[in-house]
C-alpha positions in Angstrom: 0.0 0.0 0.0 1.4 3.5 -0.8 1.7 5.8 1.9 -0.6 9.2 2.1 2.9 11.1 1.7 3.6 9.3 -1.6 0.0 9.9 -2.5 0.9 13.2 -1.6 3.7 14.0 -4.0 2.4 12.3 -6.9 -0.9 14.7 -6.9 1.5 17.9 -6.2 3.9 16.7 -9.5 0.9 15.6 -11.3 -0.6 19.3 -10.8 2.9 20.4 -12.1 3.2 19.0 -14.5 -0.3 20.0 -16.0 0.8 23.5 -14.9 4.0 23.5 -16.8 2.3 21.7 -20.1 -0.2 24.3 -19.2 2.0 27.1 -19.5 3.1 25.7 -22.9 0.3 26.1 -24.7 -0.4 29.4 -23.4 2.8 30.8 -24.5 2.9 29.2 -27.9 -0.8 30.5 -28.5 0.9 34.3 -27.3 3.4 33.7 -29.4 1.7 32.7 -32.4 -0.8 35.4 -31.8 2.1 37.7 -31.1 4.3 36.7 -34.0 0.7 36.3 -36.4 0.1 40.3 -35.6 3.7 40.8 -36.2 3.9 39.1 -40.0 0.6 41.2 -40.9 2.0 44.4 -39.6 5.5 43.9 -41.5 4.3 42.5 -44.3 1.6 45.6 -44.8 5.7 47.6 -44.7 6.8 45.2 -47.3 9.3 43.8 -44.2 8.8 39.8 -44.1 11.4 38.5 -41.5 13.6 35.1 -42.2 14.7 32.5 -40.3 18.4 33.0 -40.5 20.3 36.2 -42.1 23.6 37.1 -42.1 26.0 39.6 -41.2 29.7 41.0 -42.4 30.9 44.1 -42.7 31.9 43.6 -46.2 28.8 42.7 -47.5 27.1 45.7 -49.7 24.3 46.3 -51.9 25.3 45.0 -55.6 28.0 42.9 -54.1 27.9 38.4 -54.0 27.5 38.9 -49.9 28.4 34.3 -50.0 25.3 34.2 -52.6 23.0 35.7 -50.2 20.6 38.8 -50.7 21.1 42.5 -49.9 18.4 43.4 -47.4 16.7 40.5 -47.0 19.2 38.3 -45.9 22.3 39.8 -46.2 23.0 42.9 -43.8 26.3 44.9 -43.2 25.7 45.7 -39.5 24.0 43.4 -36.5 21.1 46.0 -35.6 19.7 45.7 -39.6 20.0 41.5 -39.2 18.0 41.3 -35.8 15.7 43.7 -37.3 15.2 41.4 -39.9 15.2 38.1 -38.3 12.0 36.1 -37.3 11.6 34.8 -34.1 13.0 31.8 -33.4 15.8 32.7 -35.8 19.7 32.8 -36.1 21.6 36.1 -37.1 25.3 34.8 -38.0 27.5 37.4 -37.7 31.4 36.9 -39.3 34.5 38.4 -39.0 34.4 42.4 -38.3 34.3 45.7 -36.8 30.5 46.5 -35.3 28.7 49.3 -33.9 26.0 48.2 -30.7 22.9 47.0 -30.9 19.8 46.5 -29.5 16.6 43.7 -29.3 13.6 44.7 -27.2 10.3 42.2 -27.2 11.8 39.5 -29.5 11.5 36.1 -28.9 14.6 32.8 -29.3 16.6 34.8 -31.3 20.4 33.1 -32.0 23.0 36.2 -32.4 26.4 34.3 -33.5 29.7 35.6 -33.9 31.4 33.2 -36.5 34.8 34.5 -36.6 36.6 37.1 -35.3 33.4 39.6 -34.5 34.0 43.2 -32.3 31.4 45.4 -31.3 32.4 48.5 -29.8 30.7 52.3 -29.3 28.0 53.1 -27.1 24.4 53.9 -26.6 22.0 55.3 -23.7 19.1 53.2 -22.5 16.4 53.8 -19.9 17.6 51.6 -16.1 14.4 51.6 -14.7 15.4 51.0 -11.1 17.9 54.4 -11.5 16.1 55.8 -12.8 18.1 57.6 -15.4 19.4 57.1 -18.4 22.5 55.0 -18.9 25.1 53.7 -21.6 25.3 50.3 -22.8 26.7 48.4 -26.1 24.5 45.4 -25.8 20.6 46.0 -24.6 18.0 43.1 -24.0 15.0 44.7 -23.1 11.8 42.9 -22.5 12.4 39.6 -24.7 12.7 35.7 -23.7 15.6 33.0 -25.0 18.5 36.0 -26.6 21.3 34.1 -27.0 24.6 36.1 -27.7 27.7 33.7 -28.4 31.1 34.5 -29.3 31.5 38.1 -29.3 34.3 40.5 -28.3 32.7 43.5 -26.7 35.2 46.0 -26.2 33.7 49.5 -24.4 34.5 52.6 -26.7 32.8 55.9 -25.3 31.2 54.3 -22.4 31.3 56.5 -19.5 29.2 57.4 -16.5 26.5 54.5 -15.2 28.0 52.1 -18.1 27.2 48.3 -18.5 28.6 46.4 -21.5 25.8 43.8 -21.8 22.3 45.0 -19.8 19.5 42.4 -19.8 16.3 44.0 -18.6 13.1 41.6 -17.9 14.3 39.2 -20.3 15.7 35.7 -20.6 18.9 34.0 -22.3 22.1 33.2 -22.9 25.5 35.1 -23.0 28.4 32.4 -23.9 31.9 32.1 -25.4 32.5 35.9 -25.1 34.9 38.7 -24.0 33.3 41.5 -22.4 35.7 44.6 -21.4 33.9 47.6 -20.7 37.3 49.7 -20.5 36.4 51.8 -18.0 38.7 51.1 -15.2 38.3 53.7 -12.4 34.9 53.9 -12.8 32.6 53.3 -9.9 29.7 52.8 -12.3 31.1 50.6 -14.4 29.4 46.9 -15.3 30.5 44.1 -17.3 27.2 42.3 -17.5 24.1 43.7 -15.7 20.4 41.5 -15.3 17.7 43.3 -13.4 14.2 42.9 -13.3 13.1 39.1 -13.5 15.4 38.4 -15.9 16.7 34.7 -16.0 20.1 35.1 -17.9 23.0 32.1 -17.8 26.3 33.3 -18.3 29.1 30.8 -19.6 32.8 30.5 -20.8 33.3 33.9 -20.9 36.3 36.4 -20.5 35.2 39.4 -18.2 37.9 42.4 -17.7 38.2 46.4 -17.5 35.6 46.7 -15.8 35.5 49.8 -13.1 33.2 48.2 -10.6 31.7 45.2 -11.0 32.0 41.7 -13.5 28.6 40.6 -13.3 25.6 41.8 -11.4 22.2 41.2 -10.5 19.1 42.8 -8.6 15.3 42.9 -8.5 14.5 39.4 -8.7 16.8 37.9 -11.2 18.4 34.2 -11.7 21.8 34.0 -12.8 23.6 31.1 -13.4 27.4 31.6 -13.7 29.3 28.8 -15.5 33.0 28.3 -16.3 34.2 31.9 -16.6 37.3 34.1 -15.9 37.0 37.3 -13.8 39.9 39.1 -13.6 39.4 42.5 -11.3 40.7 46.0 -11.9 43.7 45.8 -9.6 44.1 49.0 -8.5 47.0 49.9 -6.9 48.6 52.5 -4.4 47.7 56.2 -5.4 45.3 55.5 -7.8 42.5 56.7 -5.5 40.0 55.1 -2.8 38.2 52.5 -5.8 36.3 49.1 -4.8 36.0 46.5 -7.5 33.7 42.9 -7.5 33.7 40.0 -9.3 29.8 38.6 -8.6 27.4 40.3 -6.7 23.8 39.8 -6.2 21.8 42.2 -4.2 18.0 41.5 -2.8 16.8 45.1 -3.8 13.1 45.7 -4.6 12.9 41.5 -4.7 15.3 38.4 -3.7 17.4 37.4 -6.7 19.4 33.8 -6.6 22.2 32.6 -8.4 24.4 29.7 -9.0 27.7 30.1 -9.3 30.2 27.3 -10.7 33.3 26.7 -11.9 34.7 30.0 -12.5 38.2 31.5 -11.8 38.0 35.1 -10.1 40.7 37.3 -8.8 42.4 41.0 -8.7 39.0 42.5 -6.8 41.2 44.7 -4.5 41.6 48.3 -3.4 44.1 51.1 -2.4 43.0 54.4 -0.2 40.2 54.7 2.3 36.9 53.7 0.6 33.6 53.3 2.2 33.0 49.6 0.9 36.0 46.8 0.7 36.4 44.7 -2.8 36.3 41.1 -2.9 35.3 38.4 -5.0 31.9 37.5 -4.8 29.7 39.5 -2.3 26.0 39.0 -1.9 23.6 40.4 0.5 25.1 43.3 1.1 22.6 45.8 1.6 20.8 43.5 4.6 24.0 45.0 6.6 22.6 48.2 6.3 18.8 47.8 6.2 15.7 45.6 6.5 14.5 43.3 2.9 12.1 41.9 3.1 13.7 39.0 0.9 16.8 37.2 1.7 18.9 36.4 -1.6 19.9 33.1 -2.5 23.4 31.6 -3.8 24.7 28.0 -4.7 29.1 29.2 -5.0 30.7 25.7 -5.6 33.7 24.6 -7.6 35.2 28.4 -7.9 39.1 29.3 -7.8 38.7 32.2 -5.9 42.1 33.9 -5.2 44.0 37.1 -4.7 41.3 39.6 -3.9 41.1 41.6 -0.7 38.0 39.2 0.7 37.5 36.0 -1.2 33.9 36.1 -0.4 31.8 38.9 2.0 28.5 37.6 2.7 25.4 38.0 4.7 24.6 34.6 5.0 20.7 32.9 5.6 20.0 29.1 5.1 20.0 29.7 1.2 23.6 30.5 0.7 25.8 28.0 0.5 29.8 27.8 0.2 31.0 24.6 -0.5 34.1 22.6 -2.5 35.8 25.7 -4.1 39.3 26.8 -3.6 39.9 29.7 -1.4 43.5 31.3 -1.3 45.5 34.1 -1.6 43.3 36.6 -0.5 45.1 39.8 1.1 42.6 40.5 4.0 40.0 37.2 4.1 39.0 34.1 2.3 35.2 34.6 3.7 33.5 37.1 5.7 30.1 36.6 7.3 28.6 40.4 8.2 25.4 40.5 10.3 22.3 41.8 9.3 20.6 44.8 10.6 17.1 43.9 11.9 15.9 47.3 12.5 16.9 47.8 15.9 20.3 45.5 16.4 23.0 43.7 13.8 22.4 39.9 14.0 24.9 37.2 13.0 24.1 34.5 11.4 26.4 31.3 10.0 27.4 31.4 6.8 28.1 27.7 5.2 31.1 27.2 4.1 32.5 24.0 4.4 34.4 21.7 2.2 36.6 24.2 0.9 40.6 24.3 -0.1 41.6 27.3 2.2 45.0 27.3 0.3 46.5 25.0 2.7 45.9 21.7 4.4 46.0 23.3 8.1 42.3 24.5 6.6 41.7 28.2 7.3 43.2 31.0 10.0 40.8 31.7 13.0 42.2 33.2 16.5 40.0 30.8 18.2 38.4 28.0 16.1 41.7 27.0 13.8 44.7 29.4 15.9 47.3 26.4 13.6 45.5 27.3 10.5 48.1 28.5 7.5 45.0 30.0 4.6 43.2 32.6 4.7 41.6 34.5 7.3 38.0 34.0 8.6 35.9 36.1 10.2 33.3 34.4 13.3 30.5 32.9 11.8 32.1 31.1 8.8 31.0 27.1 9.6 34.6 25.9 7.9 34.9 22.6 9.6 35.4 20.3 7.8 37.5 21.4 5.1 39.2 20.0 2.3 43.1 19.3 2.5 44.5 18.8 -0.8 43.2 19.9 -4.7 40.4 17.8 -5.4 39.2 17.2 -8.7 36.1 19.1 -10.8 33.0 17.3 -11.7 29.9 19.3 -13.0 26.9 17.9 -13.9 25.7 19.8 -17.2 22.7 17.6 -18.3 20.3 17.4 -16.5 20.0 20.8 -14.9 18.0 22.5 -12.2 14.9 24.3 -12.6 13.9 22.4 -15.9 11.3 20.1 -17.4 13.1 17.4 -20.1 10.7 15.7 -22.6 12.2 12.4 -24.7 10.0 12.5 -27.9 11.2 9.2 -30.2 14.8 8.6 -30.5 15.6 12.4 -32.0 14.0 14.9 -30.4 14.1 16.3 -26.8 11.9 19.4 -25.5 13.4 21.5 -22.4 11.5 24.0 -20.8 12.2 25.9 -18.0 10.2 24.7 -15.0 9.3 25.2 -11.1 10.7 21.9 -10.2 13.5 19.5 -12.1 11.2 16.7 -13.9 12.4 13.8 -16.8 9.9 12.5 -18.7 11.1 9.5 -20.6 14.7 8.7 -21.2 17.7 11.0 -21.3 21.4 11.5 -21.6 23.2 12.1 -18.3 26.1 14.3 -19.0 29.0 15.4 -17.2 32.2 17.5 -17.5 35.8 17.8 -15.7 37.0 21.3 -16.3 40.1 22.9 -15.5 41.6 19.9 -12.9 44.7 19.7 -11.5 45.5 16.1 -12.0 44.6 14.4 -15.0 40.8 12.3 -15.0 40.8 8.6 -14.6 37.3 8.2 -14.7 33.9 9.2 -13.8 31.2 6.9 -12.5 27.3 7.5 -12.4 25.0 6.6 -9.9 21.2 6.4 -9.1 19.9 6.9 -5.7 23.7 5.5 -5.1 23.3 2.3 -6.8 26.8 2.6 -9.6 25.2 2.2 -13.4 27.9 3.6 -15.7 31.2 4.6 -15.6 33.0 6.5 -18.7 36.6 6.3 -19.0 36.8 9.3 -21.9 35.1 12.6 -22.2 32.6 13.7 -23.2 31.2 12.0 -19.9 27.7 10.4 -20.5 25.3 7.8 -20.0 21.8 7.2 -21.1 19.8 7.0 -18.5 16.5 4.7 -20.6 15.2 2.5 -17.6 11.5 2.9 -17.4 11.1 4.4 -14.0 8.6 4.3 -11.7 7.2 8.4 -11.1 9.2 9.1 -8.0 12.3 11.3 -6.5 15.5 10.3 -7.7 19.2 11.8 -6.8 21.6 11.6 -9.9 25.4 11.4 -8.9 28.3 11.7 -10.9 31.8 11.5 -9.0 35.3 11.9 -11.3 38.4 10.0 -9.9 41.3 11.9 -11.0 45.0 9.8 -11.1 46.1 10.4 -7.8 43.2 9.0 -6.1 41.4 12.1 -5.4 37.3 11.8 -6.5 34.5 14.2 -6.0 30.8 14.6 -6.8 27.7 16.6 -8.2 24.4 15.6 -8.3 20.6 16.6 -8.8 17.6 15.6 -7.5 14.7 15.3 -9.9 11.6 13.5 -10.8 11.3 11.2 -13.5 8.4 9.5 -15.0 8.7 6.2 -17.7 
C-alpha cells in the first residue's frame, strides 16, 4: 500500500506538471498570436522577416554577400540583421568591426559571432530602477531566449553608469565571449548587468576592464554563472580610494538567486580609504545596512577564488551555501560573514562554508576556532569545519540541470522548458564534464539513488539513463576520480516518470 505522503507528492507533481504543459500552450498561443500580428504588420511595410540572415561588414548592396541577398538576408551591421530576423531565428554574424545593438520584445533569437566579430561604441538606455538614463553596447529589453555567443565586446565611449551587456526583464544566454567595458576607475562601471526578473546564464566567458563590478544582478533575477574568468581592476597604491567585484547579487526591490560554478576570479582589491571593501563574490550586502524583506539566495561551488582583498563577503541565511571551491591568496580574508541589521540591532548568522581548499591543508586561520591554520583569514560565523586538505578534482553535472522540465520525444528529439521543479519524462542523456583539474581524469562513475550504473573512461562523460522508472524522486550522482586517487561529486535531484 502506498503511503498518504507518496500519494501526496504524486498529486502535487501531477498538478505540475499540467501547470507546466499548461503554460506551454499558453505561451505558444501568445506567441503565435504575437508573432501572427507581427507578420501582418511587416508584411503591410513590405518587411517579411527570415529565419536566419547574415552579417559581415563587407557585404554591400550590388555585391555576391556568400550568394546571399542584400536586405533581405544579407545585412552589413547586426542591428539591420536582428531587425530582420524572425523569431526563433539565427543572425550569424562573421568576421568584423561593429557598432552596438539592440533587441527589445523579441522572442529565441540566436545572435552568433562566427569568426573574429568586435562590437564596440556606445548607446543610452532607460535603467528603470535608477532611474536615469545609462550607456550600454548590448541592450536586452523585454524579450525571452536571446542568446549572444562569441563576441568581443570591447567599451569605446562608455562612461558614467555604463554596463557592457544589460539584460532587462528578459531571458537567455551570454556564452563564449569577452566583455571589457574599459572603464577602469569607474565606480559605475558593469561588465554584465540583469535586473528585473530576468533569468540570464552566463558561460565561458572572459570578463575584464571593468570599473566596478564583472557581473551583477538585482530585482528578482536568476543567474547562473558557468565556467568563466574574472579578472578584477587591480588597482594599486595612489590610484585613488576605488572598490572593484567579481559577482554580486543584491535582494533590492525582490530576492534574486544565483548559481555560481566553476569560475576562476581574482584581482578585486583596493588602495586608499573607501567606504566599501572589494572582494570576490559579495552577496547580501545591503541587509547589513537595512531591512528586505527577501533574503537572496546563492549556490558558489567549484570556484578558484584567489587574490582579492576578501575572497567572499557575505550576509549569510539558510539559502547561501559555500561549498568545494578553492579559497586562497586573498590579502585581507577568504570569507567574511557580516550580520544583518534587523531594524533595531546587527544579527549574526552562519554562513556555510564547508568543504573548501583554504589554500593549505592546516584549513583556514581563525584566533580561536583554527589558531594552527596556514590559509586565509576568517571572520566568526564562517562554519569551515570540515574542510578540504589537498586539490580535489572538478566534476559538474551539465545535463540534467535544475529548474527544468526534459521531454524524450522518439529517439531524435528532446523538449526543455524551464520549469518550477527538475522533472524527466522519458529517457535521457546524463552528461557530465571535468573542467580545468589539476591532475589528469581517470574516470567518472554515475550513480542512481547511489546504486553505480555507468562509468566513462573518456570525455565527453555520458550515460543514457532509458530504464522505465517508476514516477518518484530520484538523486543523480556523478563522482570523477582523478589519477592520484582524489574523486568528488555533483548531483541533482529530480523527478522522473517512464
Amino acid at each position: 500500500m502506498r503511503s498518504k505522503s507518496y500519494i501526496r507528492n504524486i498529486m502535487i507533481i501531477s498538478i505540475l506538471i499540467a501547470i507546466s504543459l499548461a503554460s506551454i500552450n499558453v505561451i505558444a498561443d501568445n506567441i503565435s498570436e504575437s508573432q501572427f500580428d507581427k507578420i501582418s504588420k511587416e508584411t503591410n511595410k513590405g518587411i517579411l522577416r527570415q529565419n536566419e540572415v547574415w552579417v559581415d561588414d563587407d557585404y554591400y548592396d550590388g555585391g555576391y554577400n556568400d550568394g546571399h541577398t542584400w536586405g533581405y538576408d544579407a545585412f552589413d551591421n547586426i542591428q539591420d540583421g536582428i531587425n530582420n530576423v524572425s523569431d526563433d531565428g539565427i543572425v550569424h554574424v562573421y568576421d568584423g568591426t561593429y557598432d552596438v545593438f539592440k533587441i527589445e520584445g523579441r522572442s529565441n533569437i540566436q545572435v552568433s559571432a562566427e569568426g573574429d566579430v568586435l562590437v564596440e561604441g556606445s548607446q543610452q538606455v532607460w535603467d528603470a530602477t535608477v532611474p536615469a538614463m545609462a550607456n550600454c553596447m548590448i541592450f536586452v529589453n523585454n524579450s525571452n531566449g536571446i542568446d549572444l555567443s562569441g563576441f568581443n565586446i570591447q567599451g569605446n565611449g562608455l562612461s558614467g553608469r555604463s554596463y557592457a551587456v544589460f539584460y532587462n526583464s528578459s531571458t537567455g544566454e551570454i556564452s563564449y565571449c569577452t566583455v571589457s567595458p574599459n572603464e577602469r576607475g569607474n565606480m559605475n562601471s558593469i561588465g554584465i548587468r540583469a535586473q528585473w526578473n530576468s533569468n540570464v546564464v552566463i558561460e565561458h566567458c572572459l570578463v575584464e576592464n571593468y570599473g566596478r563590478i564583472a557581473i551583477y544582478c538585482r530585482t528578482g533575477t536568476i543567474l547562473g554563472i558557468y565556467n568563466n574568468t574574472l579578472i578584477g581592476p587591480l588597482y594599486l597604491d595612489g590610484e585613488g580610494d576605488y572598490v572593484s567585484y567579481g559577482i554580486e547579487v543584491e535582494d533590492l526591490e525582490f530576492a534574486s538567486h544565483a548559481t555560481i560554478r566553476y569560475n576562476e576570479i581574482y584581482n578585486h582589491d583596493h588602495t586608499g580609504t573607501p567606504t566599501w571593501s572589494s572582494s570576490g563574490i559579495i552577496v547580501d550586502a545591503w541587509r547589513y545596512y537595512e531591512v528586505t524583506s527577501e533574503n537572496c539566495s546563492a549556490i558558489i561551488e567549484y570556484n578558484d577564488i584567489h587574490d582579492n582583498m576578501m575572497g567572499l563577503q557575505i550576509v549569510p541565511n539558510d539559502n547561501i551555501h559555500v561549498n568545494r571551491n578553492e579559497i586562497y591568496d586573498n590579502t585581507e580574508y577568504g570569507a567574511v560573514s557580516d550580520p544583518y541589521w534587523n531594524g533595531e540591532a546587527y544579527v549574526d548568522y552562519d554562513l556555510d562554508a564547508l568543504n573548501n581548499w583554504w589554500g593549505d591543508p592546516s584549513g583556514p586561520y581563525h584566533p580561536d576556532e583554527n589558531p594552527e591554520g596556514l590559509g586565509d583569514n576568517i571572520t566568526d560565523n564562517v562554519i569551515h569545519a570540515p574542510w578540504v586538505e589537498t586539490v580535489l578534482p572538478k566534476i559538474n553535472l551539465t545535463k540534467p540541470l535544475d529548474w527544468y522540465l526534459y521531454i524524450s520525444i522518439g529517439d531524435f528529439f528532446e523538449l526543455k522548458i524551464p520549469c518550477i521543479t527538475n522533472l524527466i519524462i522519458g529517457k535521457i542523456d546524463i552528461e557530465a564534464e571535468t573542467p580545468n583539474c589539476l591532475y589528469e581524469i581517470d574516470r567518472v562513475e554515475f550513480y542512481i539513488d547511489d546504486e553505480h550504473m555507468s562509468t566513462d573512461f573518456t570525455e565527453p562523460y555520458s550515460w543514457l539513463w532509458d530504464e522505465r522508472q517508476m514516477f518518484f524522486l530520484y538523486t543523480i550522482k556523478v563522482v570523477a576520480y582523478d589519477s592520484i586517487g582524489n574523486s568528488e561529486y555533483d548531483d541533482i535531484q529530480v523527478w522522473k516518470l517512464f
